[in-house]
C-alpha positions in Angstrom: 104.1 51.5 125.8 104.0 47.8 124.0 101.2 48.7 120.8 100.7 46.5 118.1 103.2 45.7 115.7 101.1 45.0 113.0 99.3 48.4 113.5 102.7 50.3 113.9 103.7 49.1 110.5 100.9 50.9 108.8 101.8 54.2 107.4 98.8 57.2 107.4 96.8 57.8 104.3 99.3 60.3 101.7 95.9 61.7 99.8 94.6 62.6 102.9 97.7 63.7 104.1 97.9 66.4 101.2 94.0 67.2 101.2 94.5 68.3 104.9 97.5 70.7 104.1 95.2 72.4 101.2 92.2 72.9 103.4 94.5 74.7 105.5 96.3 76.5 103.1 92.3 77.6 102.3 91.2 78.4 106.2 94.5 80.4 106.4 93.1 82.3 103.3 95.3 81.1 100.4 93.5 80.6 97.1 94.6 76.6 96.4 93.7 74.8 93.3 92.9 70.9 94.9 93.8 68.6 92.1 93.9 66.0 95.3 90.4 65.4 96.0 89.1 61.6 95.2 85.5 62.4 95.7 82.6 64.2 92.8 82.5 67.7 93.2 78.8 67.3 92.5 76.0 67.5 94.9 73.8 64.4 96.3 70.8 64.1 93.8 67.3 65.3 95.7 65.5 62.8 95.2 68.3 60.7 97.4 68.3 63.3 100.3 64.7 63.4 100.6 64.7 59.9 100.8 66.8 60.3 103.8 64.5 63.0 105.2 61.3 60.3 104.5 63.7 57.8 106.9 64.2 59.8 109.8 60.5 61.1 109.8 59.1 57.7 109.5 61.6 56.9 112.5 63.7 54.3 110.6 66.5 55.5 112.9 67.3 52.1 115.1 69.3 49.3 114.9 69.1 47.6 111.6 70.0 44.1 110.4 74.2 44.0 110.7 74.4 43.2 107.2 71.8 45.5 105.7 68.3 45.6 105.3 66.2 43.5 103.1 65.1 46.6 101.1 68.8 47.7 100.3 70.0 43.9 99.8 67.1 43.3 97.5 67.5 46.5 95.3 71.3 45.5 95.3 70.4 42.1 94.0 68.4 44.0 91.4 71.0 46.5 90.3 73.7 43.1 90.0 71.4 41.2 87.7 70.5 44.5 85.8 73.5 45.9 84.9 76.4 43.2 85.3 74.4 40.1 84.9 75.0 38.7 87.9 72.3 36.6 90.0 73.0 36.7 93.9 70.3 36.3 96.8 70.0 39.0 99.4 71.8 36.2 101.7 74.9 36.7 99.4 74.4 40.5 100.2 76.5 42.2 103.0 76.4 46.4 102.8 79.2 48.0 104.6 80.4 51.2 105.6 81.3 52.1 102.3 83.9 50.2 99.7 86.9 50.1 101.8 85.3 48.4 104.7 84.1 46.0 102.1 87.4 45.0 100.9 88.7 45.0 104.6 86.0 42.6 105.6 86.7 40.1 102.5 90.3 40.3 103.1 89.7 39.5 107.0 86.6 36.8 105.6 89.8 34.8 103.3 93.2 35.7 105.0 95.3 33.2 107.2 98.7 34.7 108.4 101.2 34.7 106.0 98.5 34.6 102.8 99.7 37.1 99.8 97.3 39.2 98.3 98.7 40.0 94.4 98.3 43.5 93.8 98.6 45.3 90.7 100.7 48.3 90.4 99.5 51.3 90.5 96.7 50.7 93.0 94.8 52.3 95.5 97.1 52.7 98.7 94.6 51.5 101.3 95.1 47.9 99.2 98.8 46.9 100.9 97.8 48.4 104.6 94.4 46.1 104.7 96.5 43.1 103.8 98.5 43.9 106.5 96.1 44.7 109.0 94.5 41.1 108.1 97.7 39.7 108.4 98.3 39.0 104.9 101.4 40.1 102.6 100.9 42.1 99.4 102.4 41.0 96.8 103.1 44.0 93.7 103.2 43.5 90.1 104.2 46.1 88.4 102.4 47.2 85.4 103.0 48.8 82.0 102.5 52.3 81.2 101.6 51.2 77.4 99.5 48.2 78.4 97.1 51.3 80.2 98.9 49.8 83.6 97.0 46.7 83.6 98.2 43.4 84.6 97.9 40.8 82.6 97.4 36.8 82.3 101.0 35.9 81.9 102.0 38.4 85.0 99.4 37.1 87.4 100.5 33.7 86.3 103.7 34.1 87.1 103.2 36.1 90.5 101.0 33.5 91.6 103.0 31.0 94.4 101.8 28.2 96.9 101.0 31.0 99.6 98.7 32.9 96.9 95.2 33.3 98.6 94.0 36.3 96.2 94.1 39.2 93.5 92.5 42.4 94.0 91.6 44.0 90.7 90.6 47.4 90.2 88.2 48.6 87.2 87.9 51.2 86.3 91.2 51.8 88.1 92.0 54.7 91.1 94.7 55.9 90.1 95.7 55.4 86.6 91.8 55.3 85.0 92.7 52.3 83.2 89.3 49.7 82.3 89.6 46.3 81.4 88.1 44.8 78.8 86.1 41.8 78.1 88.6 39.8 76.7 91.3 40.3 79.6 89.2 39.7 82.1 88.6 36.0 80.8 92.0 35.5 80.7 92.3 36.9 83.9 89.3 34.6 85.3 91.5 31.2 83.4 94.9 32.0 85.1 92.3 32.2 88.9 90.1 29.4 88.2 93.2 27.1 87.2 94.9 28.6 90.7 91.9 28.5 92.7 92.3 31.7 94.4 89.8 34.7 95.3 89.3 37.7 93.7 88.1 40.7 95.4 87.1 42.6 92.5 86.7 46.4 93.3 84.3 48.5 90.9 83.2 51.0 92.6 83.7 53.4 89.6 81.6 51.4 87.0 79.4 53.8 86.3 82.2 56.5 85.5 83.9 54.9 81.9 83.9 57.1 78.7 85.8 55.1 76.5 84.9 50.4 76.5 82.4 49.2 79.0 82.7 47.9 82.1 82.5 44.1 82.9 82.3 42.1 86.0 84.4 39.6 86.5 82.2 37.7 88.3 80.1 36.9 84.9 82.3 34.5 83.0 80.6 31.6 84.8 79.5 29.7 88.0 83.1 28.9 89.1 84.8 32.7 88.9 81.4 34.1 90.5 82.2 31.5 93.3 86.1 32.8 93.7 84.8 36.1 93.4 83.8 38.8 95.6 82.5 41.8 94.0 83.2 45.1 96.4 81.1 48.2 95.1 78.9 51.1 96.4 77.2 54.3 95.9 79.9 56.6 96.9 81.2 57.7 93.2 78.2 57.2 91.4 75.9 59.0 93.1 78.0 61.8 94.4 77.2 60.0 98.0 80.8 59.6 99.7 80.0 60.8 102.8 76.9 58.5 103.6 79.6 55.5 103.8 77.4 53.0 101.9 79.1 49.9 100.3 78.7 46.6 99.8 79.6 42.9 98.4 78.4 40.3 96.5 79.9 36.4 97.1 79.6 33.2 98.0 77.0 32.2 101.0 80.4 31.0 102.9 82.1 34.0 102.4 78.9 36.5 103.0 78.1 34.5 106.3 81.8 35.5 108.1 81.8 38.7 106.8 78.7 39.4 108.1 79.8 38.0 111.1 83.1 39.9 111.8 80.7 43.2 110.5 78.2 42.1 113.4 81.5 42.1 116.2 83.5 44.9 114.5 80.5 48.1 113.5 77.4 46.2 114.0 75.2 47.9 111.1 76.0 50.6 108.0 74.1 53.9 109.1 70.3 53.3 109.3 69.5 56.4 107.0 72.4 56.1 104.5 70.9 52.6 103.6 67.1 53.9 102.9 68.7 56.7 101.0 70.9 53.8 98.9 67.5 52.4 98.2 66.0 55.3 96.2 69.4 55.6 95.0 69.5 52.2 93.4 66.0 52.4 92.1 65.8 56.1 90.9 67.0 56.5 87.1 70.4 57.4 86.6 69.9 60.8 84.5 71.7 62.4 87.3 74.5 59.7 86.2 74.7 60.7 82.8 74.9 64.5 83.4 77.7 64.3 86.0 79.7 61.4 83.4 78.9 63.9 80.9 80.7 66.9 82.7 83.6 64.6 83.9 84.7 63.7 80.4 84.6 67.3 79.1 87.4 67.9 82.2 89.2 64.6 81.6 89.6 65.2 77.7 90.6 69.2 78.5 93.5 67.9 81.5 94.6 65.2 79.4 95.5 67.5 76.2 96.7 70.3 78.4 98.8 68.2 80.6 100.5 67.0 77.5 101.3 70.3 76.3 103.4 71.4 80.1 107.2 71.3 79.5 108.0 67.8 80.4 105.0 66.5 81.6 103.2 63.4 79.8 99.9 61.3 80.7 98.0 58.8 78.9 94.0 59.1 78.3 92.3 57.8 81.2 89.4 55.6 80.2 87.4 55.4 83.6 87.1 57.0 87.3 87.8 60.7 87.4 92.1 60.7 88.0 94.8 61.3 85.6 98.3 59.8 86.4 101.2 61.9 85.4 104.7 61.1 84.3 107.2 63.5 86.2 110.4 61.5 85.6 111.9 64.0 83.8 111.8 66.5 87.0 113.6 63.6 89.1 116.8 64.8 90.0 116.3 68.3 89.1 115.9 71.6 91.1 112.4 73.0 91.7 111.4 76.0 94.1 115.3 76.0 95.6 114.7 71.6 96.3 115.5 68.7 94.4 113.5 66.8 93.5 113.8 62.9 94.2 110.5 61.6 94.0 106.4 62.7 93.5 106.8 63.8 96.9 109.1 66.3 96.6 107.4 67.5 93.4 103.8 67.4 95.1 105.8 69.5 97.8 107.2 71.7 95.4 103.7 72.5 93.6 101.7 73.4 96.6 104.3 75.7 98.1 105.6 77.1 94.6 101.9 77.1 92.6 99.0 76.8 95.2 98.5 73.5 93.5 97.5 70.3 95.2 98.7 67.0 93.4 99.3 63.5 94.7 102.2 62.0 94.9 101.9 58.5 93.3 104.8 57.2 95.7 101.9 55.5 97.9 100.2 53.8 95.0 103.5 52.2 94.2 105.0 54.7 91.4 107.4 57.2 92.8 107.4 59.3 89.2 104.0 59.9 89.0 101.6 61.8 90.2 97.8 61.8 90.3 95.3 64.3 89.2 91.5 64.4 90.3 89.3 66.3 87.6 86.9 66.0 90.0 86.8 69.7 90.5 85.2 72.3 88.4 86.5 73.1 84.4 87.1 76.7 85.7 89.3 75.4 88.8 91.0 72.9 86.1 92.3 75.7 84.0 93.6 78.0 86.4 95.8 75.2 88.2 97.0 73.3 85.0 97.8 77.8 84.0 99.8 77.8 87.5 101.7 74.3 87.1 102.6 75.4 83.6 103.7 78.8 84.8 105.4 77.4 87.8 107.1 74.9 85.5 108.5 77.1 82.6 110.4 79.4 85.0 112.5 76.3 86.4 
């Protein structure tokens, strides 16, 4: 059978890969700690569900606008100028089925074959496969663990070629946490400007930062908002994954094909996720505070006990809900009876010696790291950091 080549080269979700096994390590009846998950362990506020309940009863159950409807573009155009500063018309507007469909409509809006897409290292491994499936090539810069793994100026200047078409920039940052500030981000928006390349600019987590403040982009002027297209959503911040509601904010030209290839690929987002975005957008953000509130306690508690496990070391996360974790002194030493080469074998290694799910950071580009979610309970926290250290000491 003669598939795709370009599809055949793109290698199945890892996180996903290890969130199955622990679910069926649970069904099967084995108590698992699931440091894996990249989703709040928090419930969807009430006032969004019933929301959703008003929508269905009113019968707003139908086809809807392939780009969104007004309501959600308009309370979206609110939220931009609200909290980041940004001024966009609902035209500019196109909501998605959720964040990574964004990014995979702006990298299929801007992509020619052959394009490179620069991508920071660590990111987020659905980054490389989209550029791919667009028919673009990514192209990694590595980062620095003591510059928080973010690139900077100088690197993206340097990684930039003829073929250059875009940066995607993560902040806050899945998986290392890191959040850029103010005064990289201009830099950042110089070395684009002067290139004339896009940014898809991916802050889904904006609302989740303990430590700075989070900063579009988009805002240093009229000519980065124009190179820019801003991919966010209401997955993370309003414990709403599942609904699959994201969107972007661009340039008229770049809104009109995306909407297009949305209107020929999934026709419209979910018809009751969007009215529930609505009331999402518009309702305080109490609900916000609480579950940022209980995600820094966790993050603050892993961070220090993580550092305290024989031969483990992270750095303070400043944003999203992960902590990345330097193994590299377990590489090339023996754990449960293997030895260990990468995070792989040492996510491996965990879940079948400590009933511990970890990622293996392999797929976001460093092979001696792996990342933690403290998106689980305090309780469940303690009792898997208690197993890995246990686990740990006897090898």
């Amino acid at each position: 059978m003669n598939l795709s080549q370009n599809a055949l080269q793109i290698t199945p979700s890892m996180t996903l890969e290890i969130t199955a096994k622990a679910k069926q390590l649970k069904a099967q009846g084995v108590d698992v700690i699931d440091f894996g998950v990249g989703e709040p362990d928090f419930d969807t506020p009430s006032y969004i569900k019933e929301a959703a309940i008003d929508a269905i009863k009113r019968g707003y159950t139908k086809y809807t606008p392939s780009s969104g409807i007004p309501e959600l573009k308009k309370a979206i155009c609110e939220k931009l100028l609200k909290d980041n500063g940004l001024s966009y018309t609902p035209e500019q507007i196109v909501v998605s089925n959720g964040a990574k469909h964004s990014i995979y409509n702006a990298l299929s809006a801007i992509l020619n074959p052959g394009d490179e897409v620069i991508i920071p290292v660590p990111y987020w491994l659905s980054y490389p496969e989209m550029v791919r499936l667009a028919y673009g090539k990514p192209v990694f810069v590595h980062t620095k663990e003591e510059n928080d793994f973010k690139i900077t100026a100088e690197e993206l200047e340097n990684a930039i070629t003829p073929k250059t078409k875009a940066i995607i920039l993560n902040s806050p940052n899945n998986p290392s946490g890191a959040v850029y500030t103010k005064e990289e981000l201009e830099e950042i928006a110089r070395v684009v400007e002067e290139a004339n390349i896009f940014v898809i600019s991916d802050e889904i987590y904006e609302k989740l930062i303990y430590e700075g403040e989070h900063v579009s982009i988009a805002s240093f002027g009229e000519k980065i908002k124009e190179l820019t297209i801003v991919v966010n959503g209401i997955s993370k911040a309003y414990a709403m994954t599942g609904w699959r509601i994201g969107y972007t904010a661009s340039s008229l030209e770049v809104a009109k094909v995306m909407s297009n290839i949305q209107s020929h690929t999934t026709s419209n987002p979910n018809s009751i996720a969007q009215y529930a975005s609505v009331a999402a957008l518009q309702g305080g953000e109490e609900e916000i505070e609480k579950m940022k509130e209980e995600f820094n306690r966790r993050r603050l508690y892993m961070v220090e006990r993580v550092n305290k496990i024989k031969d483990l070391k992270c750095s303070t996360p400043k944003g999203a809900f992960y902590v990345m974790v330097n193994i590299e002194k377990y590489i090339g030493r023996e754990l449960n009876g293997k030895t260990i080469n990468g995070s792989l074998d040492f996510a491996s290694a965990l879940i079948d010696g400590a009933n511990v799910a970890v990622v293996p950071a392999l797929p976001f580009g460093m092979d001696n790291y792996i990342r933690m979610s403290y998106a689980t309970s305090l309780e469940n926290i303690k009792k898997g950091l208690d197993r890995i250290e246990d686990f740990l000491s006897k090898s």
